[in-house]
C-alpha positions as CSV (number, residue, x, y, z in Angstrom):
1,X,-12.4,16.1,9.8
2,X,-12.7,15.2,13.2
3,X,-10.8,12.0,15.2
4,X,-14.1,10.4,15.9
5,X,-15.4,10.9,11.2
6,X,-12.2,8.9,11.0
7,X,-13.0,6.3,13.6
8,X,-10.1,7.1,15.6
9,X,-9.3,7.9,19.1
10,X,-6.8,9.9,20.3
11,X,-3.8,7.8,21.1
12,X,-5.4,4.5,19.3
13,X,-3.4,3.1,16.7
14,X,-5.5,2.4,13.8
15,X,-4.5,2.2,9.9
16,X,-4.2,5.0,7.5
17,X,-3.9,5.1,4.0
18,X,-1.4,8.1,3.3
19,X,-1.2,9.6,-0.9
20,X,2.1,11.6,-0.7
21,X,2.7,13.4,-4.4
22,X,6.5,14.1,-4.7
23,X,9.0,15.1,-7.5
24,X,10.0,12.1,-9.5
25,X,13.3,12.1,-8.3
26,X,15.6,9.6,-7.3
27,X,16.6,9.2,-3.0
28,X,12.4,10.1,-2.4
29,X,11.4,7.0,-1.7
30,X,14.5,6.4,0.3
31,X,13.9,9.8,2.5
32,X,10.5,9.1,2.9
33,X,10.3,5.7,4.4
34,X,13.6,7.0,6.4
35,X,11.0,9.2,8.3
36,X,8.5,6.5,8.9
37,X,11.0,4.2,10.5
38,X,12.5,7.1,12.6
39,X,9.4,8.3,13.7
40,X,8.3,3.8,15.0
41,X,5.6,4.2,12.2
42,X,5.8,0.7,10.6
43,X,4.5,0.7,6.6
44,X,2.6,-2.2,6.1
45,X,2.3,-1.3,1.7
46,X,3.9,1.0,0.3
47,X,3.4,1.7,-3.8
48,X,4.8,4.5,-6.0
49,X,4.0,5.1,-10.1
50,X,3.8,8.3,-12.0
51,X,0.7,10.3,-12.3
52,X,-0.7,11.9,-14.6
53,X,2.7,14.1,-15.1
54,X,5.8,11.8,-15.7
55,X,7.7,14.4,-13.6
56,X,5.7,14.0,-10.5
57,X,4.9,10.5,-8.7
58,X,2.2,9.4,-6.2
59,X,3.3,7.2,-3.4
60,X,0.2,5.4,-1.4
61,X,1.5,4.1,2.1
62,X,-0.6,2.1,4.4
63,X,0.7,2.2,7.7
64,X,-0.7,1.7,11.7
65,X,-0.2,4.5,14.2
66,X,-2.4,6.8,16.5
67,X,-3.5,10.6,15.2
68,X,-0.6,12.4,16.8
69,X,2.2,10.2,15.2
70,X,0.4,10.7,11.7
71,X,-0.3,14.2,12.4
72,X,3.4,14.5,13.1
73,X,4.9,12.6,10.3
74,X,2.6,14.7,8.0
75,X,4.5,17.9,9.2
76,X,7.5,16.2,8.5
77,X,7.3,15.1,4.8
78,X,6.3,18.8,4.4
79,X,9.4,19.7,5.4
80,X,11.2,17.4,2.6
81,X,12.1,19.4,-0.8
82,X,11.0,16.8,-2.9
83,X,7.5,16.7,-1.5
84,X,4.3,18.6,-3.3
85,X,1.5,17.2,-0.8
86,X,0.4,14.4,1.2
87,X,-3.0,14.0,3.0
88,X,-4.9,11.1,4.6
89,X,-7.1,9.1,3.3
90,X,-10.2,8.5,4.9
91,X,-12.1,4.8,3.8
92,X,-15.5,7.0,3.2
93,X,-13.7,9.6,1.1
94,X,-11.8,7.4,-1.4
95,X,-11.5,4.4,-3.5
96,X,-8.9,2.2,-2.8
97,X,-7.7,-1.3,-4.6
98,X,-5.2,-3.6,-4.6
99,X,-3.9,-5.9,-7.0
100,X,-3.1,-9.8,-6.6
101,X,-1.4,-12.6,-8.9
102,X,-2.2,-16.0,-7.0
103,X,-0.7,-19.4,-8.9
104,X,-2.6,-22.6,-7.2
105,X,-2.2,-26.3,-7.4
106,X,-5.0,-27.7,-9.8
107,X,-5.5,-30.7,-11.6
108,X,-8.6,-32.3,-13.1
109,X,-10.3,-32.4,-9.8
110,X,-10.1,-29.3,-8.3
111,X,-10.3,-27.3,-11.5
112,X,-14.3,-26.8,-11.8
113,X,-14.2,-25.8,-7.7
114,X,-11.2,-23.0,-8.6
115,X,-13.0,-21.4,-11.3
116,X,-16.2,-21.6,-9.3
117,X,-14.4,-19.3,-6.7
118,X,-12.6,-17.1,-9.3
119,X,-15.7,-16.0,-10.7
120,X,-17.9,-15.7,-7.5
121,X,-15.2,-13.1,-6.2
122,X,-15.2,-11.3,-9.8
123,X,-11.6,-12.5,-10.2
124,X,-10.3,-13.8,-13.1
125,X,-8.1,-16.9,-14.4
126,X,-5.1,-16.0,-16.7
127,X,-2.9,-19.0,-17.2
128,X,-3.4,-22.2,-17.2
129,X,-1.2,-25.1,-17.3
130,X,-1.7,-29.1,-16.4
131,X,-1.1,-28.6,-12.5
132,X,-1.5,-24.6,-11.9
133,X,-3.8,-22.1,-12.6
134,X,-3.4,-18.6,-12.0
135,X,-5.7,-16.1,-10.7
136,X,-5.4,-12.3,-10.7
137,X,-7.8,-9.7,-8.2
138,X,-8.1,-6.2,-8.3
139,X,-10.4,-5.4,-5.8
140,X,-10.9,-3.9,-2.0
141,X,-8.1,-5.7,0.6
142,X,-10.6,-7.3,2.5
143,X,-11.5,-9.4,-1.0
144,X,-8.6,-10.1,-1.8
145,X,-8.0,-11.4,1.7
146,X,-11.1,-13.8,1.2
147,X,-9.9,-15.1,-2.2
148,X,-6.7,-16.0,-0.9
149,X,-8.2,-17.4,2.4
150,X,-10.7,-19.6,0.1
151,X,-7.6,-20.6,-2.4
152,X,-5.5,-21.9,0.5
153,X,-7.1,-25.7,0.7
154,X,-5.8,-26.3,-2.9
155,X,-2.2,-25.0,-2.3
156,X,-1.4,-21.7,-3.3
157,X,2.5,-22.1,-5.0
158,X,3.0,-18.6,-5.5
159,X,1.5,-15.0,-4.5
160,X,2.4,-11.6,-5.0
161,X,0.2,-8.8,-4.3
162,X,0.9,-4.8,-5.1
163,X,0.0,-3.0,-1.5
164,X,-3.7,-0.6,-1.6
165,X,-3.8,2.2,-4.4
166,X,-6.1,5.2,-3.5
167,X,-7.9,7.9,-4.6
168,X,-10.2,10.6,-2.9
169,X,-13.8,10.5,-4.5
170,X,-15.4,12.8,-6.6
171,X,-13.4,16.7,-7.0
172,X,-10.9,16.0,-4.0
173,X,-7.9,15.9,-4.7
């Protein structure tokens, strides 16, 4: 796939959305974001489970650079002994999501305009007390960027969110 399918230039820094499938072993992650930060690539999410294989493990990282730093870091996770494969992944050729618990002041007031928002952005409510509700979001990053931007005014208490998943489409793999 060429720089400009991508919608990158060389020597822009733009985001990339890197699956890297390693042994299930422990010191990976530790080695692997060890190369990042030698290499001045900054993650900006990182998130590791098992696959399919409970002897193998998928890490997504999301991380800013230009096409020769990621071309470069690339090479050098190949180089690790825990790791199996990693590839980019391009926004057209995948799925990606990312999960979101948001808690938010609410009381009798504000609580019809809440769930009026958690439903227009497909999100759902699930607990509720006297002065809280809480939401959760599995959806693109941009979404969950709106819900949160829209949840602000009330006074969001608490928020935790799990960094982008992501899968190629179809066969890839």
């Amino acid at each position: 796939m060429s720089r400009r399918d991508r919608g990158g230039e060389k020597g822009k820094a733009m985001k990339h959305t890197i699956s890297v499938i390693v042994e299930n072993k422990p010191g990976v992650l530790h080695r692997v974001a060890g190369l990042f930060s030698r290499r001045g690539f900054n993650i900006e999410s990182l998130t590791v489970g098992e696959t399919e294989d409970p002897k193998i493990s998928r890490m997504t990282i999301v991380a800013d650079g230009d096409e020769q730093t990621l071309e470069q870091i690339i090479k050098q996770l190949y180089k690790q002994i825990d790791i199996l494969k990693v590839f980019d992944l391009p926004k057209s050729e995948s799925v990606e999501r990312e999960l979101a618990l948001i808690k938010v002041h609410a009381n009798e007031k504000t609580r019809g305009e809440i769930t009026q928002i958690v439903e227009i952005c497909q999100a759902k409510i699930v607990d509720v007390t006297e002065e809280a509700l809480m939401i959760e979001i599995s959806a693109e990053t941009e979404k969950v960027e709106n819900l949160h931007k829209m949840l602000e005014k009330f006074g969001i208490q608490e928020l935790v969110r799990t960094g982008r998943i992501a899968l190629h489409k179809g066969n890839q793999n």
